[in-house]
VOBA-836100 format. One record per residue: residue number from 1; chain; residue in three letters; x, y, z of N, C-alpha, C in turn. Coordinates in nm, 2 decimals. Layout:
NUM; A; ala; X; Y; Z; X; Y; Z; X; Y; Z
...
***
This chain:
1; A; unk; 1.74; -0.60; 3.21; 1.71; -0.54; 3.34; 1.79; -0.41; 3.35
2; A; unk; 1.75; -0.32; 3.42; 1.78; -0.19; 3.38; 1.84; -0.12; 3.55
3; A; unk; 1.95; -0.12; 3.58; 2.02; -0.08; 3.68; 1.97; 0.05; 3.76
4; A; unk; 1.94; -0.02; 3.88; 1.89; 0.00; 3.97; 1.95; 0.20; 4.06
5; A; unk; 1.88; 0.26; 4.10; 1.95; 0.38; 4.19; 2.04; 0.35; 4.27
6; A; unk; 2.05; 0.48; 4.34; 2.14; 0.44; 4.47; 2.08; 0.52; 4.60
7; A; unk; 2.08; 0.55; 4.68; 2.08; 0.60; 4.84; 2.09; 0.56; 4.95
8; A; unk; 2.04; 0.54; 5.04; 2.05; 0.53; 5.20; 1.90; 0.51; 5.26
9; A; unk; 1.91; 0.38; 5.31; 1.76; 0.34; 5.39; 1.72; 0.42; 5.49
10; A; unk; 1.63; 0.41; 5.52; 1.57; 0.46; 5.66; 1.59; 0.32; 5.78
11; A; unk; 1.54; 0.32; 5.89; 1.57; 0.15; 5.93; 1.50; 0.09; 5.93
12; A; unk; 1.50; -0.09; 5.93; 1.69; -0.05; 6.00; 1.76; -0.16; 5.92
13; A; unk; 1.76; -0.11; 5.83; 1.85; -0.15; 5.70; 1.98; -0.05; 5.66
14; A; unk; 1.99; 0.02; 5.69; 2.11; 0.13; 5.67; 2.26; 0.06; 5.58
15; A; unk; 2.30; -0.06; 5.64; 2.42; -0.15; 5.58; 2.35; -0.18; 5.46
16; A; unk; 2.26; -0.29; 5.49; 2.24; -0.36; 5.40; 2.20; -0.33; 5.26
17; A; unk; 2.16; -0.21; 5.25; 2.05; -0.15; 5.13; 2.18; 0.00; 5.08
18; A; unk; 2.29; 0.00; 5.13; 2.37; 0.10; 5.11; 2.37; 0.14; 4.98
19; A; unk; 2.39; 0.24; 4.94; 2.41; 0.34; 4.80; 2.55; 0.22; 4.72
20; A; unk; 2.58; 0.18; 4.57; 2.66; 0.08; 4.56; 2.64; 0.13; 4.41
21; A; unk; 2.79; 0.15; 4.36; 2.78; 0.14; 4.23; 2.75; -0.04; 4.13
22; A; unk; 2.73; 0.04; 4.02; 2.64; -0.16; 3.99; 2.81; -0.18; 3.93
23; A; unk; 2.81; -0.28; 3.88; 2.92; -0.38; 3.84; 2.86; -0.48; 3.77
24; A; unk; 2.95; -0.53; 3.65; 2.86; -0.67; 3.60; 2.90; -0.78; 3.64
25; A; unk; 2.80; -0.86; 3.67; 2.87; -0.97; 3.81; 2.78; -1.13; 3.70
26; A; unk; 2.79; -1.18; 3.68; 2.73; -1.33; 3.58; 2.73; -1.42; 3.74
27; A; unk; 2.58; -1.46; 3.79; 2.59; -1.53; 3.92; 2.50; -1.68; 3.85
28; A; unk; 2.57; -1.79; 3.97; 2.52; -1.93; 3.86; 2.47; -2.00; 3.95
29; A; unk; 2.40; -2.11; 3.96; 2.34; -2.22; 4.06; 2.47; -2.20; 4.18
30; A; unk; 2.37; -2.19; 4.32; 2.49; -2.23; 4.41; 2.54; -2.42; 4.41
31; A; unk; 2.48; -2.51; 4.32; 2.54; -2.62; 4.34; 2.61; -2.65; 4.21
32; A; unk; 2.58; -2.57; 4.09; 2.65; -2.60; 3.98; 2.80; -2.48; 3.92
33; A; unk; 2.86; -2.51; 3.81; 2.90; -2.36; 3.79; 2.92; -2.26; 3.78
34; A; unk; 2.95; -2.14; 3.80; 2.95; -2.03; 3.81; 2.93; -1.95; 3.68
35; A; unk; 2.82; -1.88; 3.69; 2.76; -1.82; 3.53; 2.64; -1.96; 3.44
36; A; unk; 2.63; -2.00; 3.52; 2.53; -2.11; 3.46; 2.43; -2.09; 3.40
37; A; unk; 2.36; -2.00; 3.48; 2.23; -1.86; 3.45; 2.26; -1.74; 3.51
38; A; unk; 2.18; -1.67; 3.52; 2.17; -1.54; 3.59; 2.05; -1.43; 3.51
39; A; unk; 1.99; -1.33; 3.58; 1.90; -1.27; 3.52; 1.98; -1.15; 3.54
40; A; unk; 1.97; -1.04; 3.42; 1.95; -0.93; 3.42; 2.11; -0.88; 3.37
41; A; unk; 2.15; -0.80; 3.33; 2.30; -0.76; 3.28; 2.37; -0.73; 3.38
42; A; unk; 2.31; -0.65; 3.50; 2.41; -0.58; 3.62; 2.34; -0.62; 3.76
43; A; unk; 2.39; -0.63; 3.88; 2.38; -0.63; 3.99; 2.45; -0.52; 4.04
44; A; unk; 2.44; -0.46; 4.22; 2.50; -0.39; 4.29; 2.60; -0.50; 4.32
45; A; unk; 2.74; -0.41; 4.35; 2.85; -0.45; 4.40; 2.80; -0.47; 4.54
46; A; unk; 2.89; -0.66; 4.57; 2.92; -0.70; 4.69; 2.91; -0.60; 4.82
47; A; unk; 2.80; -0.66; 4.92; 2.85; -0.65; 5.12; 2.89; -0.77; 5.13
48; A; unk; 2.87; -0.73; 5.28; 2.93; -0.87; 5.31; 2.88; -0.98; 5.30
49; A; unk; 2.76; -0.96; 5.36; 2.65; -1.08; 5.30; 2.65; -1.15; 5.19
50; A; unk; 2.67; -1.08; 5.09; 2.68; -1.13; 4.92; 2.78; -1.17; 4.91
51; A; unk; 2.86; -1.14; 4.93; 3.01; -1.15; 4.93; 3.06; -1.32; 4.98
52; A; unk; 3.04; -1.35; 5.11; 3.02; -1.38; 5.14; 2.97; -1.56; 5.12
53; A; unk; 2.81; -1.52; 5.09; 2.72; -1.63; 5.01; 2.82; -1.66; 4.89
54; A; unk; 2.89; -1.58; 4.83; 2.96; -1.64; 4.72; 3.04; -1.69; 4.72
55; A; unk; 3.13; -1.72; 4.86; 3.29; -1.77; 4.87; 3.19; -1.90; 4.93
56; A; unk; 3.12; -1.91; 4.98; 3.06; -2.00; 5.02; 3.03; -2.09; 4.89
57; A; unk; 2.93; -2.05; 4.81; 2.90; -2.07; 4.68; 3.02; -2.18; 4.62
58; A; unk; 3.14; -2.11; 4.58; 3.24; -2.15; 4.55; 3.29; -2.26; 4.57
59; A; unk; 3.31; -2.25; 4.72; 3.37; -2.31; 4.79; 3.34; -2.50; 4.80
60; A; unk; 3.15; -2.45; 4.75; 3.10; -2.61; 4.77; 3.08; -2.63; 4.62
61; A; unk; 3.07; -2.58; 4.53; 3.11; -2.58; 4.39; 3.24; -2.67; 4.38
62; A; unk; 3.32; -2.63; 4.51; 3.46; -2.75; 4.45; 3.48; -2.83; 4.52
63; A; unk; 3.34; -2.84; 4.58; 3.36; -2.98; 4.71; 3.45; -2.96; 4.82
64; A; unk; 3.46; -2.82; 4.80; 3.53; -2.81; 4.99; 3.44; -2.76; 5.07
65; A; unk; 3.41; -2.88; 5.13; 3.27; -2.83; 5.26; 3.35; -2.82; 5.38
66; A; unk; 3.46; -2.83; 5.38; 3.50; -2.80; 5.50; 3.54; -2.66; 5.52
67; A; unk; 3.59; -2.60; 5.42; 3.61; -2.45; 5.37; 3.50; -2.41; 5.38
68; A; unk; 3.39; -2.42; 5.32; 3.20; -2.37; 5.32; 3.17; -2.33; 5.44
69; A; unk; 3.18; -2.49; 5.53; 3.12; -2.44; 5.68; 3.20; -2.31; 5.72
70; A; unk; 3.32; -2.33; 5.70; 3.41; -2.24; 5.82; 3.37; -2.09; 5.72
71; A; unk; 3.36; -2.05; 5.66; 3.32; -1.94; 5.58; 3.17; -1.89; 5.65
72; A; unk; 3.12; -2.01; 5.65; 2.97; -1.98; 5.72; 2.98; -1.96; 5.85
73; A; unk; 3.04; -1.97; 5.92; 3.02; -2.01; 6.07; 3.12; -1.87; 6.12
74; A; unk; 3.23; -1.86; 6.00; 3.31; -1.71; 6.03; 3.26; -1.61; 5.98
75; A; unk; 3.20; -1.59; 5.87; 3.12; -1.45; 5.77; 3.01; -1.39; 5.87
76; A; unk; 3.03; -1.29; 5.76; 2.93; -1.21; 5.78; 2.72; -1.26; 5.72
77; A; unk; 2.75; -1.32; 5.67; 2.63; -1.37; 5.64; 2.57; -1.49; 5.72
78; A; unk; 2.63; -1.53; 5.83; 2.58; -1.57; 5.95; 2.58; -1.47; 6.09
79; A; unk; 2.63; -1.37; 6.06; 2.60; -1.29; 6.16; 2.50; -1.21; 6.12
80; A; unk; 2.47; -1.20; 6.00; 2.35; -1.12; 5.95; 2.22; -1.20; 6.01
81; A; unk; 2.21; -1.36; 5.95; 2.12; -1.45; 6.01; 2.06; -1.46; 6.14
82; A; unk; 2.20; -1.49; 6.23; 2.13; -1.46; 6.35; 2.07; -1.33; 6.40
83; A; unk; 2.15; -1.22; 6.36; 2.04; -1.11; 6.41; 1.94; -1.09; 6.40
84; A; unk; 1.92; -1.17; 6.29; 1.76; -1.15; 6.20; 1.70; -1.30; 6.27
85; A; unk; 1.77; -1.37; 6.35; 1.65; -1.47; 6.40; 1.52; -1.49; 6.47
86; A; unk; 1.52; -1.40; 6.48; 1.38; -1.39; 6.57; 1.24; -1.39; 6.44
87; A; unk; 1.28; -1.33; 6.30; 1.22; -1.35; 6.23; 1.21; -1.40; 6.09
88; A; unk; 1.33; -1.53; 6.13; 1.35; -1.65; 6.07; 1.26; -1.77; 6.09
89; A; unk; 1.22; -1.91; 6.00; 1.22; -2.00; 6.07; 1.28; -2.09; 6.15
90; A; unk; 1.26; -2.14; 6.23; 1.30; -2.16; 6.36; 1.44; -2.23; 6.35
91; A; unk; 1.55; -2.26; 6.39; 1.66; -2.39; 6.32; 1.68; -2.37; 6.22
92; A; unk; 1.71; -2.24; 6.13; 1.75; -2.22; 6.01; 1.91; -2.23; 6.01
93; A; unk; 1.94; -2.16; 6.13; 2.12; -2.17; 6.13; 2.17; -2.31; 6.15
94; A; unk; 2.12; -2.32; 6.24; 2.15; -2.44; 6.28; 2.19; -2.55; 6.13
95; A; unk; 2.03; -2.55; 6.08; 2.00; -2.64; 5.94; 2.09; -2.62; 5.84
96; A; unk; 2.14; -2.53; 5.79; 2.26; -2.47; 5.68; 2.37; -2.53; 5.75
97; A; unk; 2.40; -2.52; 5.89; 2.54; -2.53; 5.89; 2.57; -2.68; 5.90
98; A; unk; 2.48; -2.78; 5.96; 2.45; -2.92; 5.93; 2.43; -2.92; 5.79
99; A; unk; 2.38; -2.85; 5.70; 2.41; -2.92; 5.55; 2.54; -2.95; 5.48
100; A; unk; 2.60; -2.83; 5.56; 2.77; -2.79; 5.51; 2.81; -2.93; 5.56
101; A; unk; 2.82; -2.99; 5.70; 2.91; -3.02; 5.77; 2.87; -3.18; 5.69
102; A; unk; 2.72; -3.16; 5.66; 2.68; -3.34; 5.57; 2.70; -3.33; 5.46
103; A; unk; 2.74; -3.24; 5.35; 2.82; -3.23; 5.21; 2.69; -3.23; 5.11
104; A; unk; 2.57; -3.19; 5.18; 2.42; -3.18; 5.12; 2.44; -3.01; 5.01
105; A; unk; 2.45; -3.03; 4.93; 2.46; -2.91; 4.88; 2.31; -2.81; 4.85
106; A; unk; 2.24; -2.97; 4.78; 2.07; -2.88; 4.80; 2.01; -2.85; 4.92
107; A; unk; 2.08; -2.91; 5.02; 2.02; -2.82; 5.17; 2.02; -2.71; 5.18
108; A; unk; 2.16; -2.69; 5.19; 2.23; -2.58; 5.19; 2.17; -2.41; 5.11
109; A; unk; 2.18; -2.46; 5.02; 2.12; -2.39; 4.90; 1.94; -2.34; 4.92
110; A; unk; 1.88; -2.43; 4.97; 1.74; -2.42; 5.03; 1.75; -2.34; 5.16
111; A; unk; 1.86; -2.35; 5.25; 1.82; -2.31; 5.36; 1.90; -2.14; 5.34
112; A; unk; 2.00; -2.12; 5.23; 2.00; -2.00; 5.23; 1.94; -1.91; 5.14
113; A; unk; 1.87; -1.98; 5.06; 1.71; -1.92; 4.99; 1.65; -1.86; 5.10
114; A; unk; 1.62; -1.92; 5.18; 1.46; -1.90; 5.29; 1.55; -1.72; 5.30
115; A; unk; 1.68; -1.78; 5.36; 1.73; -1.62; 5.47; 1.72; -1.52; 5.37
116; A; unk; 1.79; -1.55; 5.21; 1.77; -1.39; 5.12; 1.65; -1.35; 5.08
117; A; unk; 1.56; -1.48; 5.10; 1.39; -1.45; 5.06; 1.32; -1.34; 5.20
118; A; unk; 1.36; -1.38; 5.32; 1.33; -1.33; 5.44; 1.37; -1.18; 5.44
119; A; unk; 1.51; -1.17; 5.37; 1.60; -1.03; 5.37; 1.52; -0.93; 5.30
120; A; unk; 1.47; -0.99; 5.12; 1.40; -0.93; 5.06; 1.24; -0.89; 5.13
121; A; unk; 1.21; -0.97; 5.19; 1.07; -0.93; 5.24; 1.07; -0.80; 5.34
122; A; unk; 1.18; -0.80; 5.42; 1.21; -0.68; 5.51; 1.25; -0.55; 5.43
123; A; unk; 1.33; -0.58; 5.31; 1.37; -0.47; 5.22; 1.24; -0.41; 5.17
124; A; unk; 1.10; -0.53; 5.15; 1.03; -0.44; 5.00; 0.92; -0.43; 5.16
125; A; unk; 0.93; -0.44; 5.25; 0.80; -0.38; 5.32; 0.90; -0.25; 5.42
126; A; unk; 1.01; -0.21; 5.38; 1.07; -0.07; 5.40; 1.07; 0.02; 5.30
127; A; unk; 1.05; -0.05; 5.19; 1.05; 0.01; 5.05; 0.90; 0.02; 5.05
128; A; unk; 0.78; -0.01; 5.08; 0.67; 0.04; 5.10; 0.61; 0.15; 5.18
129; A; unk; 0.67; 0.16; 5.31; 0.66; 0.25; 5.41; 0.71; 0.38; 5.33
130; A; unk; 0.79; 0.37; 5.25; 0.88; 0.47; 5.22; 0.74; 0.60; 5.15
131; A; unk; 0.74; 0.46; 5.01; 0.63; 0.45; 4.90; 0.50; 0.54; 4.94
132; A; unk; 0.46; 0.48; 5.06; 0.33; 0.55; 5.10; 0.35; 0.63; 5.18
133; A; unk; 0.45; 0.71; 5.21; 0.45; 0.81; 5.28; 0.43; 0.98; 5.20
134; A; unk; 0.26; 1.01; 5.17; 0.29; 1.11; 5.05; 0.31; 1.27; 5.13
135; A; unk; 0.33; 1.22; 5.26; 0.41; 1.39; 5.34; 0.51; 1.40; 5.26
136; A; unk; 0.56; 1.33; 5.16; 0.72; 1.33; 5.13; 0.72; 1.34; 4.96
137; A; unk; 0.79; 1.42; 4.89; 0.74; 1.45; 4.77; 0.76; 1.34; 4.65
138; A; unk; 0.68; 1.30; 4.57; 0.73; 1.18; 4.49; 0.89; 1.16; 4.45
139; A; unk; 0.95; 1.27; 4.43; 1.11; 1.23; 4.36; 1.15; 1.19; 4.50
140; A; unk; 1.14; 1.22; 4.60; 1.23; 1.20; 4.71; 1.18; 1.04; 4.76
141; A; unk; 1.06; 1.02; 4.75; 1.03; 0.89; 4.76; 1.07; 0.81; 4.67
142; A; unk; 1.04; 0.84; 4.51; 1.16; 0.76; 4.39; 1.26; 0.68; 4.43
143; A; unk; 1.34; 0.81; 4.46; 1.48; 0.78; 4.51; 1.52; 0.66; 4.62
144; A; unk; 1.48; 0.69; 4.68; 1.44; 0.59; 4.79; 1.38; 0.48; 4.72
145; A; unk; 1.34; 0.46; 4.67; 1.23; 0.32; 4.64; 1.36; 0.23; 4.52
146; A; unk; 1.42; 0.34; 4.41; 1.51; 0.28; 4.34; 1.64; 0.24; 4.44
147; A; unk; 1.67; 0.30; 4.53; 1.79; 0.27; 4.63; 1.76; 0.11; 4.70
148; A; unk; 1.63; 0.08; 4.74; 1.58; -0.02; 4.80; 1.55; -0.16; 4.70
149; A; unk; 1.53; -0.11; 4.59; 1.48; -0.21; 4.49; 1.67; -0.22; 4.45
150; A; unk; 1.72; -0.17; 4.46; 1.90; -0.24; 4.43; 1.92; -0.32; 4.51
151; A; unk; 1.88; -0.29; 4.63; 1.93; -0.39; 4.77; 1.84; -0.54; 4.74
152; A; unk; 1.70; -0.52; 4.66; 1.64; -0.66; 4.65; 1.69; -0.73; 4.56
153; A; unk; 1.74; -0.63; 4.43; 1.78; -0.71; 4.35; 1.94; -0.80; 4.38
154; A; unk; 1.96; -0.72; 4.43; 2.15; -0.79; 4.47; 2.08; -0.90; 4.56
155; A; unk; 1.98; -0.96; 4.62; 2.01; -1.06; 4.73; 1.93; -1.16; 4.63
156; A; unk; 1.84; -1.13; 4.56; 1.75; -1.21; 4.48; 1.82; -1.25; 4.36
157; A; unk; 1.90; -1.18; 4.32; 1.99; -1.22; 4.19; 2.09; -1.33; 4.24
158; A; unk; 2.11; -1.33; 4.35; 2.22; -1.45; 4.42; 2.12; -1.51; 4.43
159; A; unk; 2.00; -1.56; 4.46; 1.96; -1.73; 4.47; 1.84; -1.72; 4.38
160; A; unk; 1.80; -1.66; 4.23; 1.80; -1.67; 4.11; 1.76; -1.81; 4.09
161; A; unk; 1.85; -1.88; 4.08; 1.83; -2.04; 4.03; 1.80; -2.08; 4.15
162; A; unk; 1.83; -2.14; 4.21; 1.78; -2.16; 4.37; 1.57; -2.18; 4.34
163; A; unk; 1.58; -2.04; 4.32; 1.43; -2.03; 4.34; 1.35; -2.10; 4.23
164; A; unk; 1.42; -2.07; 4.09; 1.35; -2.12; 3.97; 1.35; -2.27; 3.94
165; A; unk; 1.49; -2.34; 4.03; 1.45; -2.48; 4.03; 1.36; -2.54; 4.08
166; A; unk; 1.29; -2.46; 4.20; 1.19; -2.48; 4.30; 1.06; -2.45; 4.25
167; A; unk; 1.06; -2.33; 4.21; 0.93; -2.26; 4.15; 0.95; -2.14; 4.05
168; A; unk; 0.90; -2.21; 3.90; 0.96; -2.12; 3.78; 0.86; -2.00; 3.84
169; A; unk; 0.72; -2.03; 3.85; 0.62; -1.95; 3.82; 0.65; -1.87; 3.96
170; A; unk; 0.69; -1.88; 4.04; 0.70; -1.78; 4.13; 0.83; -1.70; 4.11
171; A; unk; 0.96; -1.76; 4.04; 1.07; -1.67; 3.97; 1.02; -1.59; 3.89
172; A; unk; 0.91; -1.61; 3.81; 0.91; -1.53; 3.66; 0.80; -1.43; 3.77
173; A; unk; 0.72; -1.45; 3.87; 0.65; -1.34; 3.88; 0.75; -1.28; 4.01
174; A; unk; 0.85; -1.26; 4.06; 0.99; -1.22; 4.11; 1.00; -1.11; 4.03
175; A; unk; 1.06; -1.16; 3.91; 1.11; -1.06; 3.80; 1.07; -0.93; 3.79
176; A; unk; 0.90; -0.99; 3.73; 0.86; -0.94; 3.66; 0.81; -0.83; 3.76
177; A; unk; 0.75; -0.84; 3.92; 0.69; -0.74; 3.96; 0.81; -0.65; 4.03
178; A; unk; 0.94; -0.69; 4.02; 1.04; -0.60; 4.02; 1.04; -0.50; 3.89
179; A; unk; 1.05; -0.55; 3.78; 1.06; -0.44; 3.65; 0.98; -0.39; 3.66
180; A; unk; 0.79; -0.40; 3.75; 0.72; -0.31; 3.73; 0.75; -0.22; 3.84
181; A; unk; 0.77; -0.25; 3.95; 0.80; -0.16; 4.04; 0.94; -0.07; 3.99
182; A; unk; 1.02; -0.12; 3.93; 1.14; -0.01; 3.90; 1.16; 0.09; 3.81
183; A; unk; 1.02; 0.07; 3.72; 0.93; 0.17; 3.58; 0.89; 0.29; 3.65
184; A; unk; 0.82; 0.27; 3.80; 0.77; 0.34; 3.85; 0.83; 0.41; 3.95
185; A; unk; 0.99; 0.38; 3.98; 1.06; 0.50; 4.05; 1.18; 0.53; 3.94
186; A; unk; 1.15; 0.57; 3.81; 1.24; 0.62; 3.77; 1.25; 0.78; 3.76
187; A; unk; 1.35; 0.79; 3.74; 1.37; 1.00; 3.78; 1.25; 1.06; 3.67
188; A; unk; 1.26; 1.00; 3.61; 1.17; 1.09; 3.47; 1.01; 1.03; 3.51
189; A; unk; 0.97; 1.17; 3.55; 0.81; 1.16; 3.63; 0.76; 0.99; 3.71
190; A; unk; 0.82; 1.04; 3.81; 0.79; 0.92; 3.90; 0.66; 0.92; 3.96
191; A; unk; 0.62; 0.75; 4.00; 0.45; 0.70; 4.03; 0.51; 0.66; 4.15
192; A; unk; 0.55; 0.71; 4.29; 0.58; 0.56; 4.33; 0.48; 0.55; 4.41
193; A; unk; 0.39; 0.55; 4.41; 0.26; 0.48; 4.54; 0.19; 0.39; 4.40
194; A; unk; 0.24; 0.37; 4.26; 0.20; 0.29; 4.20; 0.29; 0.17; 4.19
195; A; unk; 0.37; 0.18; 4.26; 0.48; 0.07; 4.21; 0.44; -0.02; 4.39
196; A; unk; 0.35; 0.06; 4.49; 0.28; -0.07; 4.57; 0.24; -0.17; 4.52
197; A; unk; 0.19; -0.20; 4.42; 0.10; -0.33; 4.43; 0.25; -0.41; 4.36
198; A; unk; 0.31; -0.37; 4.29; 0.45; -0.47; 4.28; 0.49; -0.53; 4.41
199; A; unk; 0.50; -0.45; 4.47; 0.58; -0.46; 4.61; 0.51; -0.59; 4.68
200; A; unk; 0.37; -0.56; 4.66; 0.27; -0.62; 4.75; 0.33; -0.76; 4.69
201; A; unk; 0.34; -0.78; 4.54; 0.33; -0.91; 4.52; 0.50; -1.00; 4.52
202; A; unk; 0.55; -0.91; 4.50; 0.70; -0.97; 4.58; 0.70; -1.02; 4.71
203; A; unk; 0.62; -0.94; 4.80; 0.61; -0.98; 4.92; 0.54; -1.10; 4.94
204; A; unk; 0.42; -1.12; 4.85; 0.34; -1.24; 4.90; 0.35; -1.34; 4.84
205; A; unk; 0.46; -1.38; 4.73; 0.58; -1.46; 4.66; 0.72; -1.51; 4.71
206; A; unk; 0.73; -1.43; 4.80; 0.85; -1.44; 4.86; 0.80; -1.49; 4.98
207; A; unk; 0.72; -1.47; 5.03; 0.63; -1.53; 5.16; 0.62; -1.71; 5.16
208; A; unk; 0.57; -1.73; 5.05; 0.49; -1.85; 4.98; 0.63; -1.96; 4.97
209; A; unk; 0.73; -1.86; 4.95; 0.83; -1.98; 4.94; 0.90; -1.98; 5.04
210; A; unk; 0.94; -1.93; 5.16; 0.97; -1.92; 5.28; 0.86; -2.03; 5.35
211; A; unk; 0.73; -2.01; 5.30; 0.66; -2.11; 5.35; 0.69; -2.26; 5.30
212; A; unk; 0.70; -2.26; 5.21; 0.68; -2.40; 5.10; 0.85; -2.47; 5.16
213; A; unk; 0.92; -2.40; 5.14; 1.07; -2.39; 5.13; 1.10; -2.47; 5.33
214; A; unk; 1.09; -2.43; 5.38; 1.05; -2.43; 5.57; 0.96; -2.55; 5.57
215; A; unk; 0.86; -2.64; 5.47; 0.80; -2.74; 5.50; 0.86; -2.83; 5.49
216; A; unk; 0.94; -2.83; 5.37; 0.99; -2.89; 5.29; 1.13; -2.95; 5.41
217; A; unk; 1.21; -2.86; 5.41; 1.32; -2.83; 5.52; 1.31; -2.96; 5.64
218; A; unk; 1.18; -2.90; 5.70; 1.12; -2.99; 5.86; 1.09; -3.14; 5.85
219; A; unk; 1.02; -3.16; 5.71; 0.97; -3.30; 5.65; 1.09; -3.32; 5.65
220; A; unk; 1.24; -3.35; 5.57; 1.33; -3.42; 5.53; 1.45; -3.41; 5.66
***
C-alpha cells in the first residue's frame, strides 16, 4: 500500500482528516495482540481519536476493563462519537461503554467498528464533493482527494481485523477500492472524478456493515 498525501479538508472535517506525516505503525485485532495482522506498510500518525482507540485497544488486550472504560468515557474518541450522534445508530455510546463495563471484548470491538465505519463514510462522501467539483483544477482536487484518502485509511487500518472477521469479502473490496481510488489522485497526471466510483463503493461497503453490524448489536 502506497502512502497516502497530505492537506487540509474542507468541512467539516478540518481535525480529523489533518495533513500528518505517515509513520510505520503494525495495528493487530482489538481483542488479540498487537501486530497480529495489519494491512499495508504505513498509516498516518495518531489524533486523538486513533490514539485513543489504541490505549483503549491495549488496555482490554490486558484485561483491564476497568482502565478501557475510563479511557473511553475520558478520550477523545468518545467525544468525537457523541458529536457525531445524530448520525450514528441509535445507543451506540451507550452500547461500547456497557461492553467495557461487562468485560465483552467482541462487543466492544463491533460497536467501535460501526463509529470508524460511520467516520469513513463522512470522509469518502467529502472526498467526493471535492472529486466532482470540476470548477476546480484536477491537481488541486488530487490533492485533496490524496489528503482525505489518508484520513480513511488511518481509521480503517485500526479496525482492519474487526471488519475481516466479520466480512472477508467486504475487507478485500475495502482495500481494494481504496488502491483504486489512490492510483487516481496521484501527482503524476491525476483522474480524480475517476477515482468516484471507488469512493462510491467504499461507501456502499461501509454502509452494508454499519447495517449488518447495528442488527447484529440490537438482536444480542
Amino acid at each position: 500500500m502506497t502512502a497516502a498525501g497530505a492537506g487540509s479538508p474542507a468541512r467539516p472535517w478540518p481535525r480529523l482528516a489533518a495533513a500528518a506525516v505517515l509513520a510505520v505503525l503494525a495495528l493487530g485485532s482489538f481483542a488479540r495482540e498487537a501486530g497480529a495482522h495489519h494491512v499495508g506498510a504505513y498509516t498516518p500518525r495518531d489524533n486523538d481519536v486513533s490514539a485513543n482507540f489504541k490505549q483503549i485497544k491495549f488496555s482490554v488486550q490486558a484485561g483491564k476493563f476497568d482502565v478501557a472504560r475510563r479511557l473511553y468515557v475520558e478520550g477523545g474518541l468518545r467525544k468525537e462519537l457523541r458529536a457525531r450522534a445524530s448520525t450514528l445508530p441509535p445507543g451506540l455510546e451507550a452500547s461500547i461503554a456497557g461492553a467495557l463495563q461487562g468485560r465483552d471484548a467482541g462487543r466492544a470491538e463491533g460497536g467501535l467498528m460501526i463509529f470508524f465505519m460511520a467516520l469513513i463514510r463522512e470522509l469518502v462522501a467529502e472526498a467526493d464533493r471535492h472529486l466532482a467539483d470540476t470548477a476546480i483544477a484536477a491537481e488541486a482536487r488530487a490533492t485533496t482527494g490524496r489528503k482525505l484518502l489518508e484520513a480513511v485509511w488511518r481509521y480503517y487500518n485500526l479496525v482492519d481485523f474487526a471488519v475481516t472477521q466479520r466480512d472477508v469479502k467486504a475487507a478485500t473490496g475495502i482495500r481494494l477500492a481504496f488502491e483504486e481510488a489512490e492510483e487516481f489522485v496521484k501527482p503524476k497526471s491525476p483522474a480524480p472524478e475517476r477515482a468516484r466510483a471507488a469512493l462510491a463503493r467504499i461507501d456502499r461497503l461501509t454502509g452494508a456493515l454499519i447495517e449488518a453490524s447495528s442488527t447484529t448489536r440490537r438482536d444480542s
